[in-house]
VOBA-1610 file (N, C-alpha, C; in pm, whole numbers, padded with zeros to 5 digits, always signed):
BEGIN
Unk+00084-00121+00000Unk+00000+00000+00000Unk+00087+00125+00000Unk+00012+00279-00080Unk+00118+00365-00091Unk+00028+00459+00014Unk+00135+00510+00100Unk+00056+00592+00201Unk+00104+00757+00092Unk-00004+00834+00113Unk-00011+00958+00010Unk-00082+01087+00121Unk+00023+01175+00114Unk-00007+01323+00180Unk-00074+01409+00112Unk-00184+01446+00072Unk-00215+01548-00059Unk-00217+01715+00039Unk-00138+01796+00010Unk-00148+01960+00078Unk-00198+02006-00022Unk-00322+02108+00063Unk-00435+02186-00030Unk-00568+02099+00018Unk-00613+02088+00095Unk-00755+02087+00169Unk-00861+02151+00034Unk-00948+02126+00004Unk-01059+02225-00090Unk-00991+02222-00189Unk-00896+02181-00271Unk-00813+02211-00423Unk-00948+02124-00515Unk-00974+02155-00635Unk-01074+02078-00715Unk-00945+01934-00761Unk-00829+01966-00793Unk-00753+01843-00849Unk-00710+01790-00784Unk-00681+01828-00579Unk-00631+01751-00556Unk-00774+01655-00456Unk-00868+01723-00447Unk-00982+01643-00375Unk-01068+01528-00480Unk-01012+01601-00642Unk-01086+01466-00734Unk-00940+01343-00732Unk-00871+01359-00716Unk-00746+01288-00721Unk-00785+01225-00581Unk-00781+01227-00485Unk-00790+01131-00345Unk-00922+01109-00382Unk-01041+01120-00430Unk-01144+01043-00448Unk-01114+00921-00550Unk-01056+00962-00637Unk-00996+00861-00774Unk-00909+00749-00663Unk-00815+00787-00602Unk-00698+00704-00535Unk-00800+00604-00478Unk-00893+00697-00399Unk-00978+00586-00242Unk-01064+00449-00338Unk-01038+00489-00480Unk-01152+00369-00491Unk-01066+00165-00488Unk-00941+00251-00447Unk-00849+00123-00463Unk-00811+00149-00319Unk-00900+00127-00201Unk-00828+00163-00065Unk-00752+00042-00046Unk-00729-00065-00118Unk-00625-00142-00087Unk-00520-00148-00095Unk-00503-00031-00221Unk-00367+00021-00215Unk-00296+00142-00227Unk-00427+00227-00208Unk-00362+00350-00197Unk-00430+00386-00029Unk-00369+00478+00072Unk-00412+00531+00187Unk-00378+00678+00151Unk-00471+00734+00175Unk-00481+00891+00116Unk-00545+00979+00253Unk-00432+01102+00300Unk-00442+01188+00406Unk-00413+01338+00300Unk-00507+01459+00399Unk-00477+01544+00322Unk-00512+01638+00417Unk-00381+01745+00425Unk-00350+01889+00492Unk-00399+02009+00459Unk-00487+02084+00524Unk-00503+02210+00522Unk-00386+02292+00512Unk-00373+02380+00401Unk-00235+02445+00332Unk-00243+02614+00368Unk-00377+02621+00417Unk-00384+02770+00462Unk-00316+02801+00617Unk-00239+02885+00597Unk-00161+02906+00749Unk-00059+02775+00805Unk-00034+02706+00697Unk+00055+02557+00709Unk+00209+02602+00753Unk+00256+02555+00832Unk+00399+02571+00831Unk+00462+02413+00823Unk+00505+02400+00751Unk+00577+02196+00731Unk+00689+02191+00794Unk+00669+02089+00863Unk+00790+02002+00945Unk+00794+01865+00948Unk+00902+01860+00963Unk+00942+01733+00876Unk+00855+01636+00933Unk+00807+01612+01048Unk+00762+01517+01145Unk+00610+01492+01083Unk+00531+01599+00977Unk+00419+01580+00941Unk+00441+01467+00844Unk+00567+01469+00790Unk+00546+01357+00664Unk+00592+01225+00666Unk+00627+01222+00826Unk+00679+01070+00821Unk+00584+00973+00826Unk+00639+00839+00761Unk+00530+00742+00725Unk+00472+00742+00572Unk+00531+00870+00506Unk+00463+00876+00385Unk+00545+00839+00311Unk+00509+00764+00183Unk+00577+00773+00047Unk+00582+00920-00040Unk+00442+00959-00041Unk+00421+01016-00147Unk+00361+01130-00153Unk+00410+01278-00146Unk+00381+01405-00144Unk+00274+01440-00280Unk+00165+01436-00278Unk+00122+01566-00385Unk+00091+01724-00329Unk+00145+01818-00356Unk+00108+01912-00336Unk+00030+01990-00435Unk-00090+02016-00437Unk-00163+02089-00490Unk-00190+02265-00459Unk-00156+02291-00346Unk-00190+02428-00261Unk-00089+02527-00358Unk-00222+02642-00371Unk-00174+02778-00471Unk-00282+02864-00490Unk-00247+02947-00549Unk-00328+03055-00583Unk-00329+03052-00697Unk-00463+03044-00758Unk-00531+03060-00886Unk-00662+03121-00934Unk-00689+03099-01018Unk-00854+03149-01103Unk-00885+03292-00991Unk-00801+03397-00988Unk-00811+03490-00904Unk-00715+03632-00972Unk-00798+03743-00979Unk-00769+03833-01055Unk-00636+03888-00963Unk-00543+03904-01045Unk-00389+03956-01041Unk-00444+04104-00957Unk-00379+04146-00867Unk-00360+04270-00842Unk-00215+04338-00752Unk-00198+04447-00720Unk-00098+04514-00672Unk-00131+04472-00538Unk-00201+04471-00460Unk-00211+04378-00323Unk-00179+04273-00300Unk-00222+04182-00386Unk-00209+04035-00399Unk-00073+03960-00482Unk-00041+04039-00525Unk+00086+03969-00584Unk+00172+03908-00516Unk+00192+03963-00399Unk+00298+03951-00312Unk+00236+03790-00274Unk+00113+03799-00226Unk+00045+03608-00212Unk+00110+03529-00272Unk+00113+03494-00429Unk+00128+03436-00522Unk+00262+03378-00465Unk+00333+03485-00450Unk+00488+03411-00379Unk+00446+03353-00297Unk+00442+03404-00174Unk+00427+03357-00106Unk+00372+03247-00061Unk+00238+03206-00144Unk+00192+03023-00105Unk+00274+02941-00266Unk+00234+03052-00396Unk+00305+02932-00477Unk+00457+02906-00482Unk+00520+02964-00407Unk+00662+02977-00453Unk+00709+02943-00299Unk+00685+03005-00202Unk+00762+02996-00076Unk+00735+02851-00017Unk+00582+02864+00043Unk+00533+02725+00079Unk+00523+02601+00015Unk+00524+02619-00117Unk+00587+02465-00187Unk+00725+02462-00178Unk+00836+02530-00146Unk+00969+02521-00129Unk+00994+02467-00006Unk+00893+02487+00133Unk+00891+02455+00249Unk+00807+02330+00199Unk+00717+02316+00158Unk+00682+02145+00181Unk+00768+02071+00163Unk+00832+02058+00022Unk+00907+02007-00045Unk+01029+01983+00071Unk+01109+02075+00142Unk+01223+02042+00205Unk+01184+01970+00322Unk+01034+01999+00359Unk+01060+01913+00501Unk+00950+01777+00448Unk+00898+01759+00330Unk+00880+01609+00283Unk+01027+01557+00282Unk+01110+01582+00215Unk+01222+01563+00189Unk+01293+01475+00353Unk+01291+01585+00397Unk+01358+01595+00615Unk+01268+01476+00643Unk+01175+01454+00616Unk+01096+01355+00663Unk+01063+01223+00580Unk+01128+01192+00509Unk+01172+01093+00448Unk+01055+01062+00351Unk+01006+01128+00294Unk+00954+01115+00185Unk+01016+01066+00062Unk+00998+00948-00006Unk+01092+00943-00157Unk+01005+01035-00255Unk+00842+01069-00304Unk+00839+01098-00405Unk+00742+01271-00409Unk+00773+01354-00451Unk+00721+01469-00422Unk+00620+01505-00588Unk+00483+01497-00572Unk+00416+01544-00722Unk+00399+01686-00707Unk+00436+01773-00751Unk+00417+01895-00796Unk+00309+01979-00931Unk+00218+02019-00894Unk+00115+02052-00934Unk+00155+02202-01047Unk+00219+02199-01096Unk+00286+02316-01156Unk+00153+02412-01292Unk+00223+02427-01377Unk+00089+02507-01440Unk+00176+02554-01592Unk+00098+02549-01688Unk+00092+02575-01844Unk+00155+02719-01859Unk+00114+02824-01763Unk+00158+02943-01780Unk+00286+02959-01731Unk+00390+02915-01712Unk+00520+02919-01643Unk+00602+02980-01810Unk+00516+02920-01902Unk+00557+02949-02063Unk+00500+03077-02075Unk+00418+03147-02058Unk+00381+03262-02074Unk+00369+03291-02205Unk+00257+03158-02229Unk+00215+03169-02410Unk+00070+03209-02386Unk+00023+03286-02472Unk-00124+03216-02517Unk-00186+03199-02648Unk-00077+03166-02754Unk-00054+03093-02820Unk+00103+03034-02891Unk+00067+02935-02954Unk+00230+02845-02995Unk+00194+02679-02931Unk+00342+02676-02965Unk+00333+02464-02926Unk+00428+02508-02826Unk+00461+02386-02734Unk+00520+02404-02654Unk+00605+02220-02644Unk+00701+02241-02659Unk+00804+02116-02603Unk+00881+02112-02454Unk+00897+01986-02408Unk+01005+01949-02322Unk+01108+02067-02290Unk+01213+02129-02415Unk+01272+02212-02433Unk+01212+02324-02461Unk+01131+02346-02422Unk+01075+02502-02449Unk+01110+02569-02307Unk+01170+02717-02326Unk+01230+02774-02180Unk+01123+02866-02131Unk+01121+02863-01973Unk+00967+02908-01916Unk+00996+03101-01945Unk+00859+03111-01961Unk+00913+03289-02011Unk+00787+03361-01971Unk+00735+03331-01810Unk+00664+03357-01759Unk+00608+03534-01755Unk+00479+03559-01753Unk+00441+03689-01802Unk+00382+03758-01689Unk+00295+03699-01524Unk+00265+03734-01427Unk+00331+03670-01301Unk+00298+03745-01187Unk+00298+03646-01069Unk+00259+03525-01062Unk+00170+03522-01130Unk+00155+03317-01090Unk+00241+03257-01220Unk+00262+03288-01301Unk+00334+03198-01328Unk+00521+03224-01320Unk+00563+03364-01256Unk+00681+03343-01225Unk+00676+03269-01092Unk+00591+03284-00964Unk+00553+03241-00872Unk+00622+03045-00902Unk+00489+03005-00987Unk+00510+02837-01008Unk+00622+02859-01085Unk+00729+02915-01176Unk+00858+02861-01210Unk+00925+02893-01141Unk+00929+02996-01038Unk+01083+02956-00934Unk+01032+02879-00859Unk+00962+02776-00793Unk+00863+02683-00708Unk+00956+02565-00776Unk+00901+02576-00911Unk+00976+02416-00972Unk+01085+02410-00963Unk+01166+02556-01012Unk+01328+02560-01000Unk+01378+02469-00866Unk+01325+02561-00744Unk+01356+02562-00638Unk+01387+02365-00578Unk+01309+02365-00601Unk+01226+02208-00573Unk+01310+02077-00670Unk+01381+02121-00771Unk+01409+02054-00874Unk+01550+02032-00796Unk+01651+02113-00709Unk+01729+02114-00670Unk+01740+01970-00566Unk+01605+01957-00502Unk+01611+01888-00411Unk+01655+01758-00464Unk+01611+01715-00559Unk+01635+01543-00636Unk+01791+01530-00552Unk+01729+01397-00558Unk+01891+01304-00510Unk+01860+01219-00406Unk+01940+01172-00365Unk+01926+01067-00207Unk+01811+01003-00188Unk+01757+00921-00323Unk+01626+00872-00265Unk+01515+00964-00278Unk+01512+01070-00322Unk+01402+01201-00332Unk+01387+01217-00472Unk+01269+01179-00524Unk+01213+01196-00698Unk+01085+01335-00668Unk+01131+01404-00784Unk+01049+01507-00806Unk+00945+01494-00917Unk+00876+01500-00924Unk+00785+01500-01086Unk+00661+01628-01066Unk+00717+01701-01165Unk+00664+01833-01192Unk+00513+01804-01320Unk+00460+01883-01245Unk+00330+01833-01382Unk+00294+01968-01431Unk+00261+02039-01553Unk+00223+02129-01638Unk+00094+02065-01670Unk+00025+02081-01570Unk-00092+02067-01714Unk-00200+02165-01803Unk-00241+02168-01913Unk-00333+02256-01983Unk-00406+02288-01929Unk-00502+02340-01998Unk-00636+02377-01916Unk-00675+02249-01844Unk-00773+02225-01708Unk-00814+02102-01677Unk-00987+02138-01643Unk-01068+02057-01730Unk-01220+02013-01691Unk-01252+01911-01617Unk-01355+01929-01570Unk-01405+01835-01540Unk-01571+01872-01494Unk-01669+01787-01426Unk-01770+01821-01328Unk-01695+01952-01190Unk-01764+02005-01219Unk-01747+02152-01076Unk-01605+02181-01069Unk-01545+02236-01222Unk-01446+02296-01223Unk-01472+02445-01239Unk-01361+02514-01250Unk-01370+02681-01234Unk-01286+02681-01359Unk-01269+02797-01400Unk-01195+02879-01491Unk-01265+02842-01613Unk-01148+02813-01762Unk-01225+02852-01874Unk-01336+02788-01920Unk-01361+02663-01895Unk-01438+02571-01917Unk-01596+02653-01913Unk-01613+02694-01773Unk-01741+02786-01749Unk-01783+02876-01823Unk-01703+02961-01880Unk-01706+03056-01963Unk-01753+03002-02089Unk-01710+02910-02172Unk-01701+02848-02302Unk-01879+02781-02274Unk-01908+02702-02163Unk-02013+02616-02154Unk-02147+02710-02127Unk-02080+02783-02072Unk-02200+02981-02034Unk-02237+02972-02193Unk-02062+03050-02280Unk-02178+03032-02459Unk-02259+02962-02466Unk-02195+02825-02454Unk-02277+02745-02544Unk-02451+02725-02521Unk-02454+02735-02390Unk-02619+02706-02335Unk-02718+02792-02355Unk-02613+02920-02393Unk-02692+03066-02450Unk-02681+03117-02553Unk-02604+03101-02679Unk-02626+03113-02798Unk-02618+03017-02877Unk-02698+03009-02982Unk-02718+02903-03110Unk-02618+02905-03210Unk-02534+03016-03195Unk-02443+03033-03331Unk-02330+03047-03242Unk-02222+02930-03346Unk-02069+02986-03285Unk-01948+02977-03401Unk-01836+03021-03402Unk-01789+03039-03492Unk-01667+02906-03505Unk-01691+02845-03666Unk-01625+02722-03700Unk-01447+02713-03731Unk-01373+02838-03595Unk-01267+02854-03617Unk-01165+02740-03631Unk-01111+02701-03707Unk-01026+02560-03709Unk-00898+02604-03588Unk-00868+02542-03474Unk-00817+02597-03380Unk-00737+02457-03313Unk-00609+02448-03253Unk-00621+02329-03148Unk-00573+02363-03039Unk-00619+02332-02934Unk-00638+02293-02800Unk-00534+02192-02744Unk-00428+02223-02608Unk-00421+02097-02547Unk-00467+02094-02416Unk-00572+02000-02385Unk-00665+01998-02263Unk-00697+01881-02214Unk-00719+01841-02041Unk-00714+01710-02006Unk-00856+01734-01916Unk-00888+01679-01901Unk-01016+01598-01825Unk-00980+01572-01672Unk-01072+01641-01607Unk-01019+01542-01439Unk-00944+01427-01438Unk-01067+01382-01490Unk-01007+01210-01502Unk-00893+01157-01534Unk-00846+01241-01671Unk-00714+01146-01704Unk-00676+01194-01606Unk-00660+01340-01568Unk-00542+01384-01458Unk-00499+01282-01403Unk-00641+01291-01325Unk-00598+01161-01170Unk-00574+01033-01236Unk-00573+00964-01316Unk-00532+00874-01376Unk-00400+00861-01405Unk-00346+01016-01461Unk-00231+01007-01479Unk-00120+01047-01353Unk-00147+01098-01215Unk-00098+01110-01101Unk-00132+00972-01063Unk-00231+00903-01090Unk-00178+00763-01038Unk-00073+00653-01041Unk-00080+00685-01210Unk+00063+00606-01314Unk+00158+00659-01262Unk+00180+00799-01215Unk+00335+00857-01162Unk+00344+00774-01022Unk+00239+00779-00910Unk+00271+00702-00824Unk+00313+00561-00808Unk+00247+00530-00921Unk+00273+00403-00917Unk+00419+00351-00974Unk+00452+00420-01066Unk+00607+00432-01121Unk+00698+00514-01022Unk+00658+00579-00943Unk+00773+00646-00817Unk+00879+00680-00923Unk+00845+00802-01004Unk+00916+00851-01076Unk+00915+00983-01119Unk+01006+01047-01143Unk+01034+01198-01187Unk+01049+01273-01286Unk+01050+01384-01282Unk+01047+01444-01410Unk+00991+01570-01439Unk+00968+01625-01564Unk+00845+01694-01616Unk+00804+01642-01702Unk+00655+01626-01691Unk+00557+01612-01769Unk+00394+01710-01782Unk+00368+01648-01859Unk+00281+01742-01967Unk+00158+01612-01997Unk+00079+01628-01882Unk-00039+01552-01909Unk-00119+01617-01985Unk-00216+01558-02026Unk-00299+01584-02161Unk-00394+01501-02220Unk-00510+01516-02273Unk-00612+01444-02353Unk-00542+01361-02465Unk-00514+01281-02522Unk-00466+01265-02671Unk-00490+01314-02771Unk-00624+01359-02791Unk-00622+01461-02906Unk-00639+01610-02836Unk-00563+01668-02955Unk-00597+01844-02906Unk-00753+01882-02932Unk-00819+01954-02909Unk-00919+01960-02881Unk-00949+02113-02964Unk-01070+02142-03047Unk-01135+02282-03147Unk-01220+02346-03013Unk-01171+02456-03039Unk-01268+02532-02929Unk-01417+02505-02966Unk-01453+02521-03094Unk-01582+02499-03167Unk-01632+02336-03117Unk-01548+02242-03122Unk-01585+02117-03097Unk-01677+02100-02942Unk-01588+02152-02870Unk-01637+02181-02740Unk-01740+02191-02720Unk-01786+02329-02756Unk-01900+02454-02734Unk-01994+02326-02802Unk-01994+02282-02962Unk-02092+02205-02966Unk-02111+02064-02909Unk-02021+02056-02825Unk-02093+01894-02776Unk-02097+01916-02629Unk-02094+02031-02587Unk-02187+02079-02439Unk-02316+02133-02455Unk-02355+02193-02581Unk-02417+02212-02599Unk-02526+02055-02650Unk-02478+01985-02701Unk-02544+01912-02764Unk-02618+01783-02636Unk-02491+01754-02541Unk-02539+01708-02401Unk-02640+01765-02352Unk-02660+01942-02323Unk-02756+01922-02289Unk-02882+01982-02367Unk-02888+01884-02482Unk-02998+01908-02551Unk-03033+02044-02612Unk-02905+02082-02672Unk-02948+02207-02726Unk-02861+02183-02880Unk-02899+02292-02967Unk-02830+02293-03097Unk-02724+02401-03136Unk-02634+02393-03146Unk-02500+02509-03215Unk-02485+02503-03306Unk-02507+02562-03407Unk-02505+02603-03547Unk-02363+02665-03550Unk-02230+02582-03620Unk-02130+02625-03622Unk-02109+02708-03804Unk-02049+02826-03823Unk-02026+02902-03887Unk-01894+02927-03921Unk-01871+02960-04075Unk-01739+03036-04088Unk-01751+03166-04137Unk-01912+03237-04097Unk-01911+03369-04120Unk-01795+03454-04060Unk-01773+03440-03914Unk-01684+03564-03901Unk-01529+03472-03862Unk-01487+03353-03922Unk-01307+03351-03956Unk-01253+03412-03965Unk-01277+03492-04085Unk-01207+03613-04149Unk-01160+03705-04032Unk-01263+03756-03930Unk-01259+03845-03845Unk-01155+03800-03712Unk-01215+03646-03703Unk-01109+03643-03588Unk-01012+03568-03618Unk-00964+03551-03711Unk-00828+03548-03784Unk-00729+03738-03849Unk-00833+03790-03836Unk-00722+03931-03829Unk-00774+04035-03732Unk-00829+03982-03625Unk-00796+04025-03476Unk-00794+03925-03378Unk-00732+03812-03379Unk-00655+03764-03316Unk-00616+03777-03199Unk-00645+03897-03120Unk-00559+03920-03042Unk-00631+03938-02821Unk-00593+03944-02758Unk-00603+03965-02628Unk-00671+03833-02573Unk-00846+03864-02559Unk-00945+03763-02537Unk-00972+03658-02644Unk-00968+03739-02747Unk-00986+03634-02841Unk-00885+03546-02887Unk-00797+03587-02895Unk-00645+03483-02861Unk-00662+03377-02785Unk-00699+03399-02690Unk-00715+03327-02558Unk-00833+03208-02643Unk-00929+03211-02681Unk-01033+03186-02712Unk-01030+03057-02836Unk-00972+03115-02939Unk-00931+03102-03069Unk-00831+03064-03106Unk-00725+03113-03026Unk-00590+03073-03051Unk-00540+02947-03053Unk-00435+02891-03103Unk-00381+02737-03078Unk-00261+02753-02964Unk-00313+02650-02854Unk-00187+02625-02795Unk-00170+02512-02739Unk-00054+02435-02804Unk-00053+02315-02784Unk+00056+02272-02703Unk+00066+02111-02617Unk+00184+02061-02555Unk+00198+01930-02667Unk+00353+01952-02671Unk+00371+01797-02746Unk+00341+01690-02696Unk+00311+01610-02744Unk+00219+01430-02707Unk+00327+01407-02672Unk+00347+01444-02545Unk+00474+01299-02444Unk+00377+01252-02339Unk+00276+01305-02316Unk+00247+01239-02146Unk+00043+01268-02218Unk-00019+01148-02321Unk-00095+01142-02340Unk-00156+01038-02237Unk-00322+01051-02235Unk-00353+00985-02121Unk-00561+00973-02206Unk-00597+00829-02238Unk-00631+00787-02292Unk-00760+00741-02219Unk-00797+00721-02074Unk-00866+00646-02014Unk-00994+00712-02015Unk-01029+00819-02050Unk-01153+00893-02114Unk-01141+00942-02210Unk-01250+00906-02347Unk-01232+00990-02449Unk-01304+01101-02426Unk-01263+01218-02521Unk-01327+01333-02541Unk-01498+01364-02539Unk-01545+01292-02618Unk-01706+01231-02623Unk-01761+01217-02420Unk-01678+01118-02380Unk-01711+01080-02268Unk-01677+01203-02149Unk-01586+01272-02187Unk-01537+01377-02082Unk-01621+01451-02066Unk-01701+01488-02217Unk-01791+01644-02137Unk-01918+01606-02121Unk-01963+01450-02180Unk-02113+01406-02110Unk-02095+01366-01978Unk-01979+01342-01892Unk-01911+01295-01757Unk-01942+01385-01676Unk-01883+01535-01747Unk-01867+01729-01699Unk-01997+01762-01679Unk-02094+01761-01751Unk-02202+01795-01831Unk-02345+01721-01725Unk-02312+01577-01723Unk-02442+01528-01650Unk-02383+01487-01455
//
């Protein structure tokens, strides 16, 4: 049996991840720390194999007050988990890292692509990984995870926005676009395979196929019984403004297929999300 620490109490990935783990309580034992006001010592992690840390600041508007946060839980307090998992004999530390450390919002992105972070959270999560990456050695595996956007049932961020269109307008536009985006599910599917391999790295979990923003919108829409009439009236338009929100929207941004994860298809993910 793998005994597993998850820090971040209330996280959506790391509370669907210990629900995913518990359904095998024979071999996974899953405990999980309140990360607000946490100070780590080593003595919390003995007995454990296996660190996930999930705890950070996200889906939360950037400001001149708050910036200083961002360090402070994504960058400081994962540097403190990490050393006293470490002090406390932890071998494997999962790190919950994030897509924006690249500071794209659009392009492909490889293995070798160098992080060129654009706000606090994502310089925040790349000195976090830096920091943490140091620790490897003596029995201590790190594995850093990037992942894309992540859906699922009672997620936050873009997903809501996109599924808001779809339930409220009939027309959307048939931009040919790709997506790289994972599903709860594989997630925790794929934090399982890392545990179970007690192994390190970076990786770049992901759906197997990239995913059309248009594709989306119509098969949330279509779950719940509604119709999207996809269009290439305005291409033209958002192909030569391109730019800010609609970038975001429209744009392609992809991770290379190293860390595909197969155990839900696309079809099944957003009738999963959806009902």
């Amino acid at each position: 049996m793998k005994k597993i620490l998850i820090t971040g109490v209330g996280s959506y990935i790391g509370d669907s991840v210990a629900q995913y783990l518990l359904k095998e309580p024979e071999k996974y034992s899953v405990d999980m720390i309140d990360a607000a006001g946490y100070e780590p010592k080593a003595e919390d992690f003995r007995g454990y194999d296996v660190v996930f840390n999930v705890a950070g600041i996200a889906h939360r508007k950037e400001t001149e007050e708050n910036r200083e946060l961002y360090y402070k839980v994504n960058r400081d307090l994962s540097v403190e988990i990490a050393n006293a998992a470490k002090a406390g004999g932890v071998k494997q530390l999962i790190l919950m890292s994030t897509m924006s450390v690249y500071g794209k919002t659009t392009g492909h992105i490889t293995k070798e692509t160098p992080v060129d972070p654009k706000n606090a959270y994502g310089f925040s999560k790349a000195q976090a990984d830096e920091e943490i990456s140091k620790l490897e050695g003596d029995g201590f595996k790190f594995a850093c995870l990037r992942p894309p956007m992540v859906y699922g049932k009672g997620c936050k961020g873009n997903y809501q926005r996109l599924r808001s269109f779809a339930l409220k307008y009939p027309v959307f536009p048939s931009y040919k676009n790709e997506r790289s985006m994972i599903y709860i599910g594989n997630l925790c599917e794929f934090v399982k395979t890392i545990i179970d391999s007690e192994t390190g790295g970076l990786f770049f979990p992901q759906n197997c196929e990239y995913v059309r923003t248009c594709d989306m919108v119509e098969k949330i829409s279509l779950v719940n019984g509604k119709t999207t009439r996809l269009t290439g009236v305005f291409n033209a338009a958002i192909k030569l403004f391109e730019v800010g929100a609609m970038k975001k929207v429209f744009g392609s941004l992809t991770y290379e297929k190293t860390d595909t994860v197969d155990k839900f298809s696309f079809d099944q993910s957003i009738e999963l999300t959806e009902n």
